[in-house]
C-alpha positions as CSV (number, residue, x, y, z in Angstrom):
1,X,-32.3,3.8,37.6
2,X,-33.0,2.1,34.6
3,X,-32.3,-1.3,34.7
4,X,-31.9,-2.9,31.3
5,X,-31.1,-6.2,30.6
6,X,-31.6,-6.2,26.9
7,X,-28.6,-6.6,24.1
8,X,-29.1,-3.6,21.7
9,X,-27.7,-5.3,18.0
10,X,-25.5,-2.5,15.7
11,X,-25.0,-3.5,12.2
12,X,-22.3,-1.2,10.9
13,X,-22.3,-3.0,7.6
14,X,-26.0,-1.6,6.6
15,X,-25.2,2.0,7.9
16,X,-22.1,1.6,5.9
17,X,-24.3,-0.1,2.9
18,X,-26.8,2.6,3.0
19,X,-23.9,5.2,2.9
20,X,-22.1,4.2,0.2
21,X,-25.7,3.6,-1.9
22,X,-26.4,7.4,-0.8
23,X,-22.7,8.7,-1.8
24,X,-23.5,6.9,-5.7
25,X,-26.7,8.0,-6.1
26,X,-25.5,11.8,-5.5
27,X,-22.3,11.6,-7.9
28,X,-24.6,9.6,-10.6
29,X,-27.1,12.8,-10.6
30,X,-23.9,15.1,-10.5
31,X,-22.3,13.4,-13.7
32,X,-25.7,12.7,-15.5
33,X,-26.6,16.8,-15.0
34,X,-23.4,17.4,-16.4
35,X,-23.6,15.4,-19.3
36,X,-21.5,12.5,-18.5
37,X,-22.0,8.4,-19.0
38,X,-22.0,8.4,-15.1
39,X,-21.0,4.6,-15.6
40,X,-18.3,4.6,-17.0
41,X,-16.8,8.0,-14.9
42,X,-17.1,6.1,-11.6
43,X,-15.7,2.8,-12.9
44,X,-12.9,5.4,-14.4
45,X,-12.5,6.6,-10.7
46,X,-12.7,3.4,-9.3
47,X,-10.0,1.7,-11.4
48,X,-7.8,4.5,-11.4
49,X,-8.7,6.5,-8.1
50,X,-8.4,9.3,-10.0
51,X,-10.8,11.9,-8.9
52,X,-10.8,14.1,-12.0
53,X,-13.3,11.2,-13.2
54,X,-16.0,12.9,-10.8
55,X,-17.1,16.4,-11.9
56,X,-16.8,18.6,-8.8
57,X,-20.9,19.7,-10.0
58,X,-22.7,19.6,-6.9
59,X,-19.5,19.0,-4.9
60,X,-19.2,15.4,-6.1
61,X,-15.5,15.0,-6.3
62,X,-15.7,15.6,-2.5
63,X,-18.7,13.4,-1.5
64,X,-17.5,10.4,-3.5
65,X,-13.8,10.5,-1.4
66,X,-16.0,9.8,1.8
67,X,-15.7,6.5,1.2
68,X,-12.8,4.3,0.4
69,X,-13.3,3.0,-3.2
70,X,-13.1,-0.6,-2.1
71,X,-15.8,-0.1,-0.1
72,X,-17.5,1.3,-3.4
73,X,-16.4,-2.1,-4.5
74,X,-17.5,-4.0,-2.7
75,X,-21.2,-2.5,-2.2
76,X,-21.3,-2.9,-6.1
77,X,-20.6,-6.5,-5.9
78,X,-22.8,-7.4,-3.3
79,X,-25.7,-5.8,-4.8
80,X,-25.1,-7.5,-8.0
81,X,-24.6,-10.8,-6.4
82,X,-27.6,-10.5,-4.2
83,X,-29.8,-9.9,-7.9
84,X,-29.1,-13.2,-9.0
């Protein structure tokens, strides 16, 4: 019997962080293979939630509706407010 008193610490935010900074990085190669200003297609989608702004290349219409876009949002802003 194992007797562990120890606190393990779970930081959803980073697993969720790390997510959504793996989910961009896919579409972004997706839309720049394709041709597209990969910008301005996700802030399209973003704005919009139109997912006709994602090509479906590489299945990125479907990996970028894993995650809610105002938690796309949100990861955007922190990032650029952490830069500063």
């Amino acid at each position: 019997m194992n007797n562990n008193d120890s606190t393990i610490k779970f930081n959803v935010d980073l697993d969720k962080s790390k997510k959504v900074r793996e989910i961009l990085s896919e579409v972004f190669e997706a839309l720049n293979e394709k041709g597209y200003n990969p910008i301005s297609q996700i802030v399209g989608y973003i704005i919009s939630g139109d997912p006709t702004y994602i090509t479906s290349h590489n299945n990125a219409r479907s990996i970028i509706r894993r995650v809610e876009r105002d938690e796309i949002l949100e990861e955007l802003l922190k990032n650029y407010l952490n830069q500063k």
